[in-house]
C-alpha positions in Angstrom: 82.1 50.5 152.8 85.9 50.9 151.3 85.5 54.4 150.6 88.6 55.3 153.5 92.0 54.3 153.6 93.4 54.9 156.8 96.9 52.9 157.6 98.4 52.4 161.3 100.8 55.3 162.0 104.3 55.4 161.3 106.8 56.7 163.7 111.1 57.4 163.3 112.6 57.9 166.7 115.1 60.3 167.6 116.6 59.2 170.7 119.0 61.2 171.0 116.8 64.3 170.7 114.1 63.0 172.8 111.7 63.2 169.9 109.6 61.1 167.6 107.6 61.9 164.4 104.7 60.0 163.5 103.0 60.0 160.0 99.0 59.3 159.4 97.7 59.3 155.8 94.7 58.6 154.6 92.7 58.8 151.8 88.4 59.5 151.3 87.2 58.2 148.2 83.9 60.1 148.3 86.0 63.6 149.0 88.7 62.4 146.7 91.1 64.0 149.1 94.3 62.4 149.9 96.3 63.4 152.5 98.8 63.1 155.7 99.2 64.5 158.7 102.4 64.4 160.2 102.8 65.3 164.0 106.5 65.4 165.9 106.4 65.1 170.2 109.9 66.5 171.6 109.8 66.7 174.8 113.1 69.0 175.0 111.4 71.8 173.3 109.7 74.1 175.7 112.7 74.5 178.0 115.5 73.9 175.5 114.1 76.2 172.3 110.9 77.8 173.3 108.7 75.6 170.9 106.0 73.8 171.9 106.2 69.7 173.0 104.1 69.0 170.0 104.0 70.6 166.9 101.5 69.6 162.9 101.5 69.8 159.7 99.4 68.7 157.3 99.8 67.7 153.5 97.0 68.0 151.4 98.0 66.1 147.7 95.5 65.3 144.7 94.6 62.1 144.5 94.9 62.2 140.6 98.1 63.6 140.5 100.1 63.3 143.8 101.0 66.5 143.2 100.6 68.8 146.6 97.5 71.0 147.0 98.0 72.6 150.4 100.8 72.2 153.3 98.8 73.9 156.8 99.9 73.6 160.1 97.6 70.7 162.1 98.7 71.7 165.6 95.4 72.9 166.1 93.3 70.4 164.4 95.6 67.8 166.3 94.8 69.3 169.8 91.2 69.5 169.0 90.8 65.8 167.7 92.7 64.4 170.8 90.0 66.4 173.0 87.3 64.8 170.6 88.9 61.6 171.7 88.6 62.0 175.4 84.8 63.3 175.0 83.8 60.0 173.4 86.0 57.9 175.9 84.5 59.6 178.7 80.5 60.1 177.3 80.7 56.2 176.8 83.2 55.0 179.6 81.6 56.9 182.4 79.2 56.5 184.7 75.5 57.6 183.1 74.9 60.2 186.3 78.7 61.7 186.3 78.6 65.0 187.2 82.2 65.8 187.6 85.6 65.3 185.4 89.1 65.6 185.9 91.6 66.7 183.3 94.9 65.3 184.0 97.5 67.6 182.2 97.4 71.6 181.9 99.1 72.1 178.8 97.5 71.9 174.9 96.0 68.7 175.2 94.0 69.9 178.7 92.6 72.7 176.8 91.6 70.9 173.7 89.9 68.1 176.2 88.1 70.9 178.3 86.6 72.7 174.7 84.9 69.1 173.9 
């Protein structure tokens, strides 16, 4: 309908951090709300700093102006639409009579998979 503008993530590497940054924007004409969301995996963190692996932020800007309406942290929002993710993989990949599921992983991405 052309009323979404959603491009292919972007990432920059950071090999020698172990790390990566990847950058999603998108744009919804009939909410005329512009956006990105920009999401960094290193996998040093937990042991090295005490962070978490993967960390979120999102930048709300107005379409109009460009200028920036909100900057919230998406590491939530981010572990919730992964789970989303799984649930519609498995509800149309799975066997109609499936009683049972396995969640490979125990850390954010487990919890947000076993809340869908």
């Amino acid at each position: 309908m052309g009323k979404v503008q959603m491009i292919p993530r972007k990432y920059l590497f950071f090999e020698k951090y172990a790390g990566k940054t990847g950058f999603m924007p998108a744009y919804i004409d009939t909410l005329d709300a512009a956006g990105v969301k920009i999401v960094s995996a290193h996998d040093e963190n937990p042991k090295k700093h005490g962070l978490p692996r993967v960390t979120a932020t999102m930048v709300l800007t107005d379409p109009q102006t460009g200028l920036p309406l909100a900057v919230m942290d998406a590491t939530y929002t981010t572990m919730m639409r992964t789970g989303a993710i799984c649930a519609i993989a498995a509800k149309h990949l799975s066997r109609k009579n499936a009683k049972v599921v396995g969640i490979v992983g125990a850390g954010v991405q487990g919890r947000g998979q076993l809340m869908d």
